[in-house]
Backbone as CSV, one residue per row, in Angstrom:
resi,resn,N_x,N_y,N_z,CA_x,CA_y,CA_z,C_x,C_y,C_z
1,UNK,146.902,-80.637,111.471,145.903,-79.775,112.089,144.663,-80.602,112.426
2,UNK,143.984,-80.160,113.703,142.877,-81.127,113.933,141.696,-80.666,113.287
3,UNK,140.959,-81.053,112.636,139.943,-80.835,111.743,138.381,-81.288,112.758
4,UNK,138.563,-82.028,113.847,137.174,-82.352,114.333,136.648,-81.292,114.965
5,UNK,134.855,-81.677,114.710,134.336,-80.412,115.415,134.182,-79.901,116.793
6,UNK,134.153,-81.023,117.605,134.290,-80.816,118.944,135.371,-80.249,119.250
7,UNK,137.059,-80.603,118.440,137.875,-79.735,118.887,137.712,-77.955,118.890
8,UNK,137.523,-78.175,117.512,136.548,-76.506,116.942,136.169,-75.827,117.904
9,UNK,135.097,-76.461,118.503,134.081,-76.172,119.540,134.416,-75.999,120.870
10,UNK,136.001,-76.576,120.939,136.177,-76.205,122.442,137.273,-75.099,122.218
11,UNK,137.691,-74.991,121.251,138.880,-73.823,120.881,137.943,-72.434,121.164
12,UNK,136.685,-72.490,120.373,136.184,-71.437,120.451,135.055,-71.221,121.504
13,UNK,134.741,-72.004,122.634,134.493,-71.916,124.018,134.951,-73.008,124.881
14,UNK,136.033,-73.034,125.420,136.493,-74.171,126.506,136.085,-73.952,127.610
15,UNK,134.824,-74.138,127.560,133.998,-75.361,128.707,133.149,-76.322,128.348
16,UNK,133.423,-77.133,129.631,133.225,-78.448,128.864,132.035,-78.903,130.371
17,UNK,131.014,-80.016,130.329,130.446,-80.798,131.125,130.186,-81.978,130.756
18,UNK,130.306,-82.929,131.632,130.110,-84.293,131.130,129.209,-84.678,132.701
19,UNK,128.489,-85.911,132.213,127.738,-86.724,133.261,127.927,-88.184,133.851
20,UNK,128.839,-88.438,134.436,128.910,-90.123,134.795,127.976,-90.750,135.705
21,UNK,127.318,-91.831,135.012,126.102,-92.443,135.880,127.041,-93.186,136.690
22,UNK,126.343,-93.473,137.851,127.102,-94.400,139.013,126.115,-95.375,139.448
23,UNK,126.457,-96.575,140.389,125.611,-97.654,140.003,124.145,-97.360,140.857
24,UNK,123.365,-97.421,140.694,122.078,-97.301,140.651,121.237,-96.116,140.048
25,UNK,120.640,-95.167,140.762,120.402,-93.785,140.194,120.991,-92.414,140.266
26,UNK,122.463,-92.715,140.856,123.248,-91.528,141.291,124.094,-91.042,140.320
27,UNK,124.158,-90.077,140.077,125.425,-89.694,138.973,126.205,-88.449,139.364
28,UNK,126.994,-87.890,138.537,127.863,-87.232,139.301,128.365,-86.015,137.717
29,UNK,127.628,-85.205,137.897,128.007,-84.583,137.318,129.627,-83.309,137.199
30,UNK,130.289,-82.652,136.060,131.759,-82.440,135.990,131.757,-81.464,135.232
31,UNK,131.993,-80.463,135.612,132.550,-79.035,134.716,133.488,-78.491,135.518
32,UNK,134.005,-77.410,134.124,135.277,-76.348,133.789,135.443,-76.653,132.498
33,UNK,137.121,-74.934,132.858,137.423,-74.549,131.661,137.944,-75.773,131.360
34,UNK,138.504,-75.922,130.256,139.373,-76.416,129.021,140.820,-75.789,128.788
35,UNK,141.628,-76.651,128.962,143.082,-76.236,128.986,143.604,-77.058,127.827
36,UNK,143.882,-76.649,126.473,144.964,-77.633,125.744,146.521,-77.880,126.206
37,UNK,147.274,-79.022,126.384,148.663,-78.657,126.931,148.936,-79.588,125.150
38,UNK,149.923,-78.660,125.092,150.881,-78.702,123.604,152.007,-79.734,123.891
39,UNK,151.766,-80.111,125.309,153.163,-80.971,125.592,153.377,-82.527,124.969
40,UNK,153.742,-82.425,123.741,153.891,-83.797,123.291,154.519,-84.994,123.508
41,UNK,155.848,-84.494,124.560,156.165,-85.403,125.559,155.189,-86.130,126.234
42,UNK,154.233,-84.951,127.138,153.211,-85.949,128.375,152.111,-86.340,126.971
43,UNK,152.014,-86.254,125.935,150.492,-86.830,124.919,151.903,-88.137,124.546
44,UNK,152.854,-88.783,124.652,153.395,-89.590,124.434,153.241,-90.455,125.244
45,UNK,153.334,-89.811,127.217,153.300,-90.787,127.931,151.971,-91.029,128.055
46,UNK,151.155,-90.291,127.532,149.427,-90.580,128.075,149.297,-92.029,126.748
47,UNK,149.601,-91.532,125.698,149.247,-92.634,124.394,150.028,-94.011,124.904
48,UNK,151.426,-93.992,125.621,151.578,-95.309,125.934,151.395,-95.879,127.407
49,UNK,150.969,-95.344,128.013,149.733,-95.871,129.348,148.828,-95.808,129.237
50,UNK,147.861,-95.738,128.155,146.514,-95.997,128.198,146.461,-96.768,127.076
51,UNK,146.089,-97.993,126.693,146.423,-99.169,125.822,144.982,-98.209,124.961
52,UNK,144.023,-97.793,125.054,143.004,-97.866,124.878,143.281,-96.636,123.205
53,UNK,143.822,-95.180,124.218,144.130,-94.008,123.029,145.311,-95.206,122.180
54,UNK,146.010,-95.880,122.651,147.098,-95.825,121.574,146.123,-97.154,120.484
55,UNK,145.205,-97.698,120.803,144.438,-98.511,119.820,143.442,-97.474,118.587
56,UNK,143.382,-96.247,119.343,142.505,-95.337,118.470,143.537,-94.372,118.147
57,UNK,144.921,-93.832,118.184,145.507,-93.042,117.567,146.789,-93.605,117.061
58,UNK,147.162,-94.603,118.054,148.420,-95.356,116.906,149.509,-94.350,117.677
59,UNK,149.967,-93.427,118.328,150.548,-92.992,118.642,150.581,-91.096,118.855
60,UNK,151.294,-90.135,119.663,150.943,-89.063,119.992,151.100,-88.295,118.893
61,UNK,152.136,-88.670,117.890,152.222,-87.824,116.673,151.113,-87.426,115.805
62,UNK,149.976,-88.254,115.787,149.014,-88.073,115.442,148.228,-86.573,115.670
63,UNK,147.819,-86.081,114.667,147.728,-84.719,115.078,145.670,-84.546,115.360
64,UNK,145.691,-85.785,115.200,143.638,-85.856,115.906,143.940,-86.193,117.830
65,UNK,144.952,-86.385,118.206,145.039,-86.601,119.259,145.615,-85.376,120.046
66,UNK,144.455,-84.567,120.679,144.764,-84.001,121.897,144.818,-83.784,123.156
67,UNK,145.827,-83.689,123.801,145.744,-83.565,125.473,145.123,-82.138,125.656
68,UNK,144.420,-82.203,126.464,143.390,-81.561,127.480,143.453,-81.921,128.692
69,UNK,142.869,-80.755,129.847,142.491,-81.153,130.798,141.500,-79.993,131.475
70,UNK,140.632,-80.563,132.329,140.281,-79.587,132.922,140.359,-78.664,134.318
71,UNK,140.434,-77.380,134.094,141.297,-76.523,134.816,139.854,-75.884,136.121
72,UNK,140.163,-76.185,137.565,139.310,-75.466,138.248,137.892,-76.670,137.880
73,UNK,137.822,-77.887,138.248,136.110,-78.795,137.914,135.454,-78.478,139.288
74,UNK,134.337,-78.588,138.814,133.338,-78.578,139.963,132.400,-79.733,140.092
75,UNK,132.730,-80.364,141.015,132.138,-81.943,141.417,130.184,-81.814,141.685
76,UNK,129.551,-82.199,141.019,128.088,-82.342,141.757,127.337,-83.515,141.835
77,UNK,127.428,-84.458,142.842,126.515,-85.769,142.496,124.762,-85.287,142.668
78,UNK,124.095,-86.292,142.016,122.566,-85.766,141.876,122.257,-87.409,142.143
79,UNK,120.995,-87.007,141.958,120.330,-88.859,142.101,119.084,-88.401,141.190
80,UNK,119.139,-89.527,140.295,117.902,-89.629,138.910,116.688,-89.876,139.958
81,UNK,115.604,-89.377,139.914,114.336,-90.521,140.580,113.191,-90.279,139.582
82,UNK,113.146,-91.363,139.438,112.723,-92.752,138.222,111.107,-92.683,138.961
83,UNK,110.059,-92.059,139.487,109.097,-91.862,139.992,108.231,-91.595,139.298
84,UNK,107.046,-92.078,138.959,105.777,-91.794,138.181,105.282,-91.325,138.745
């Protein structure tokens, strides 16, 4: 069972936003719902094409490792201005 709180936290509201800066002052902000997929097949093929999860979970059996995705995102780029 996954015990982290962010999982917690998206069980009991799945939506999610995140912010990626882009190179200079532009970024691009990312929301929607939250979809868990239970499919441990595709959390197998995700853990062995991404060198990165399988260095932090060791493999999909791992039960701290969940696939997600998000369902319906809404794209918004912005630009920071850095102006006094």
């Amino acid at each position: 069972m996954n015990t982290k709180r962010v999982y917690a936290q998206l069980k009991s509201k799945p939506i999610a936003e995140y912010i990626v800066q882009a190179k200079g002052f532009k970024s691009l902000r990312v929301n929607g719902e939250i979809t868990f997929d239970d499919n441990r097949d595709a959390a197998l093929a995700m853990v062995e094409k991404v060198p990165q999860i399988k260095k932090m979970y060791g493999d999909a059996a791992d039960t701290h490792f969940e696939l997600i995705y998000m369902k319906n995102p809404e794209f918004k780029w912005f630009e920071v201005n850095h102006q006094k």
